[in-house]
C-alpha positions as CSV (number, residue, x, y, z in Angstrom):
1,X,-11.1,-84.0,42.1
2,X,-9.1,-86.6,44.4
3,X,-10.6,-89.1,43.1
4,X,-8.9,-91.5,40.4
5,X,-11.3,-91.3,37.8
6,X,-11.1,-87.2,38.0
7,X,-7.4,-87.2,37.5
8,X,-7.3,-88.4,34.3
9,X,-7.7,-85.0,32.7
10,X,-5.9,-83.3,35.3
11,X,-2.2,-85.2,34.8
12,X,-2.7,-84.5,31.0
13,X,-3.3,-81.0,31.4
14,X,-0.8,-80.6,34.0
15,X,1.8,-82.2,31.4
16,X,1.0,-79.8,29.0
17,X,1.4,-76.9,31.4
18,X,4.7,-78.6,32.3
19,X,6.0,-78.5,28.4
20,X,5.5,-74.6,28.5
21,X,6.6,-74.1,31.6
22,X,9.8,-75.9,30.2
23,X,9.7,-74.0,27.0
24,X,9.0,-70.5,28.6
25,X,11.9,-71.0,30.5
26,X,14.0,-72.2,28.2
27,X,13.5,-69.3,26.4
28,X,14.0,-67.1,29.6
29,X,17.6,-68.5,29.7
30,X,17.9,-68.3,26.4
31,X,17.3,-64.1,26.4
32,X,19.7,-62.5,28.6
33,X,21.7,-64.0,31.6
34,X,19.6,-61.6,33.4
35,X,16.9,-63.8,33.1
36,X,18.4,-66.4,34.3
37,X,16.9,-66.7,37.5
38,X,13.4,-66.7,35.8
39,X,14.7,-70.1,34.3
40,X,15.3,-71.6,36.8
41,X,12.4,-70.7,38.9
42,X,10.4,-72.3,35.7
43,X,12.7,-75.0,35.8
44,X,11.9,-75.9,39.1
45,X,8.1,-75.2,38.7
46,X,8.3,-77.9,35.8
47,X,9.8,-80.2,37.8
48,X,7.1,-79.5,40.4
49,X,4.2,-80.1,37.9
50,X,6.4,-83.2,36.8
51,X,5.8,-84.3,40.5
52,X,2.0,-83.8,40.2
53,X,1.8,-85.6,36.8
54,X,3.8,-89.0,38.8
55,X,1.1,-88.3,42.1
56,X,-1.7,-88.2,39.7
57,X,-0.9,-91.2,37.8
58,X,0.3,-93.4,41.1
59,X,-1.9,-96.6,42.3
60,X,-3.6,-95.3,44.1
61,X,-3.5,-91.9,43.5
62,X,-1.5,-90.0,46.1
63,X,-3.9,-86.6,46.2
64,X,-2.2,-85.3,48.8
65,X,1.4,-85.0,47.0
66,X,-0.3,-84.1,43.9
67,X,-1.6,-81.2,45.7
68,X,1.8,-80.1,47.1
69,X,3.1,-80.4,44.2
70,X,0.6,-78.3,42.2
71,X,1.1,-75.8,45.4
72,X,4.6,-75.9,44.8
73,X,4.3,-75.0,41.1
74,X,2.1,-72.1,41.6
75,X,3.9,-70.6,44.1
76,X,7.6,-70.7,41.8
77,X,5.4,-69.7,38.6
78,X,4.5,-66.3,40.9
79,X,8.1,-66.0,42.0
80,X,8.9,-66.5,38.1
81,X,6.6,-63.7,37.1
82,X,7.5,-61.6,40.4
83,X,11.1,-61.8,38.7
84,X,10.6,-61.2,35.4
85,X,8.3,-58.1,36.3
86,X,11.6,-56.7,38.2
87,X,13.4,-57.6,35.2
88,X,10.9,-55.4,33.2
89,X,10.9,-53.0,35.6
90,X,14.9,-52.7,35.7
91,X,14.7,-52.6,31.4
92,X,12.7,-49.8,31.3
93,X,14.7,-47.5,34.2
94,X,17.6,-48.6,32.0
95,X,16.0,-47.4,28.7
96,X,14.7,-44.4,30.3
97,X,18.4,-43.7,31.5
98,X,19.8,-43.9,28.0
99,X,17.0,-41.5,27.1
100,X,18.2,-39.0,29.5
101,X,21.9,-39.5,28.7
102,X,20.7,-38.9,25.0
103,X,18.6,-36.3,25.9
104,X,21.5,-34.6,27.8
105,X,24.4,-35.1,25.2
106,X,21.7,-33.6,22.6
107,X,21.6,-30.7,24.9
108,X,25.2,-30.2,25.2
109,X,26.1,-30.2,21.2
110,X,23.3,-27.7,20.9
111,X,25.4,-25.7,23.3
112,X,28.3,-25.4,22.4
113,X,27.0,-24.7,18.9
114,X,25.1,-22.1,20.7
115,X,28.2,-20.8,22.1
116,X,30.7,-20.9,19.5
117,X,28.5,-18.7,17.2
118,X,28.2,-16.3,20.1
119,X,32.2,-16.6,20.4
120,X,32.1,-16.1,16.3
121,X,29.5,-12.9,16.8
122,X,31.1,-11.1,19.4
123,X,34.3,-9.5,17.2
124,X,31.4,-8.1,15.1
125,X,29.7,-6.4,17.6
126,X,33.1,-4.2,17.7
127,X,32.6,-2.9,14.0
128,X,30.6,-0.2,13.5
129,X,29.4,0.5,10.7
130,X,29.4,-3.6,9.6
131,X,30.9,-3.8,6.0
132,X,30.0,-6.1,3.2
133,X,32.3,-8.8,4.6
134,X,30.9,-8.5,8.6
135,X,27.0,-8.4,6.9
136,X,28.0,-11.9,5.1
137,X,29.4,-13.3,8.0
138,X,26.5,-12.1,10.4
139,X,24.2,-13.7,8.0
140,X,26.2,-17.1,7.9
141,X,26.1,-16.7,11.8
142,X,22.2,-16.2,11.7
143,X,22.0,-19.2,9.5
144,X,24.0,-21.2,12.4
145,X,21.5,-19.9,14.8
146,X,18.8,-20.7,12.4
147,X,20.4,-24.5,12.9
148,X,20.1,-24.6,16.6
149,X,16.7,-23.8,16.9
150,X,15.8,-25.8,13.8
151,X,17.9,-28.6,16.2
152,X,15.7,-27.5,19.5
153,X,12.3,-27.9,17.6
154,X,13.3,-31.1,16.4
155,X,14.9,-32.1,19.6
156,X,11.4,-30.9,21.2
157,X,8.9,-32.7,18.5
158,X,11.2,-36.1,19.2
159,X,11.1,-36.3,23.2
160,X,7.7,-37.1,24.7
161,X,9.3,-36.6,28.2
162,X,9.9,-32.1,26.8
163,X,6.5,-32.0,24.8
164,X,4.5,-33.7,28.1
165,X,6.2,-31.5,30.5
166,X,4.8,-28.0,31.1
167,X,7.9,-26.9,32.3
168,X,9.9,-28.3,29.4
169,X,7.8,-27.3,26.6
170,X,7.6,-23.5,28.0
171,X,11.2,-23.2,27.8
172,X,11.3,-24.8,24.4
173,X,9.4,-21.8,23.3
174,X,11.4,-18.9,24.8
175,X,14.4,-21.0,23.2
176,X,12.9,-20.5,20.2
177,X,12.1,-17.2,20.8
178,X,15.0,-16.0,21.3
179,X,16.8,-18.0,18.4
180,X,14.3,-16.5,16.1
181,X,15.0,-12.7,17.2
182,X,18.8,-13.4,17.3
183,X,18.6,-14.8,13.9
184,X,16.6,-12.4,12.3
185,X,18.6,-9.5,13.8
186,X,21.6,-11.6,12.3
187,X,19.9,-11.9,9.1
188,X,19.7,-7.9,9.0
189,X,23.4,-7.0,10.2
190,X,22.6,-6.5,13.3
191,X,25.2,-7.6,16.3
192,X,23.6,-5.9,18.9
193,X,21.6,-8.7,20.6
């Protein structure tokens, strides 16, 4: 291939390579100024295959630069790709962060729901026998429980992560469990749970 009549194909395909490499990275710079250093490690492989392209096409053909130079390319396009796979790598701890965070606020409104209608059931669990007004309000208190487990099966059905976890999903369903008897009971008049 170092000889002049082989070249010919090689310096056009290695300008071709050279306009994508260009147009990858301007696109890399163009995304997110995280990526910047992915641009300019396709930058500089461009200007290496630029090199080649000049080696190839000298009088006579200087192999040994053109190899160098194709050297030089390959190994910035694996330090581009070795940084746009951290780049990837960093994206998706990031997304699965927000997840979590999400995850965890969900959690949290859930709870306090959970634990303002106990706060609400409590003074009725002082009443005995409930009258018309406490059996109404035990009822709207058993339709608030009805909400937070209709919020932890959704919550569930939504998050991958809780329905691929053993751990997760079991206590999903004593969650549910338990909302479902405390509603019920609710439903009935009954405080006592």
């Amino acid at each position: 291939a170092e000889q002049v009549g082989e070249f010919g194909e090689r310096d056009r395909a290695m300008i071709r390579l050279a306009r994508n490499t260009r147009a990858v990275a301007l696109e890399a710079r163009a995304a997110a100024s995280e990526a910047q250093p992915i641009g300019r490690a396709l930058d500089r492989a461009a200007d290496a295959q630029d090199a080649a392209v000049t080696a190839m096409r000298a009088r006579p053909v200087d192999a040994l630069a053109a190899r160098e130079a194709e050297e030089r390319s390959l190994d910035l396009l694996k330090e581009a790709k070795q940084l746009a796979e951290g780049l990837q790598q960093q994206a998706r701890e990031e997304k699965a962060a927000r997840r979590r965070m999400a995850l965890i606020e969900s959690y949290r409104l859930l709870a306090q729901k959970q634990v303002a209608a106990r706060q609400d059931t409590l003074p009725l669990t002082e009443i005995k026998p409930l009258k018309h007004r406490q059996i109404v309000e035990a009822r709207r208190l058993g339709n608030v429980q009805n909400e937070i487990r209709i919020g932890l099966d959704e919550l569930e059905q939504s998050t991958s992560e809780i329905v691929e976890s053993k751990i997760f999903s079991y206590v999903h369903q004593l969650m549910d469990e338990w909302c479902g008897e405390v509603t019920e009971a609710l439903w009935e008049g009954d405080v006592g749970v």
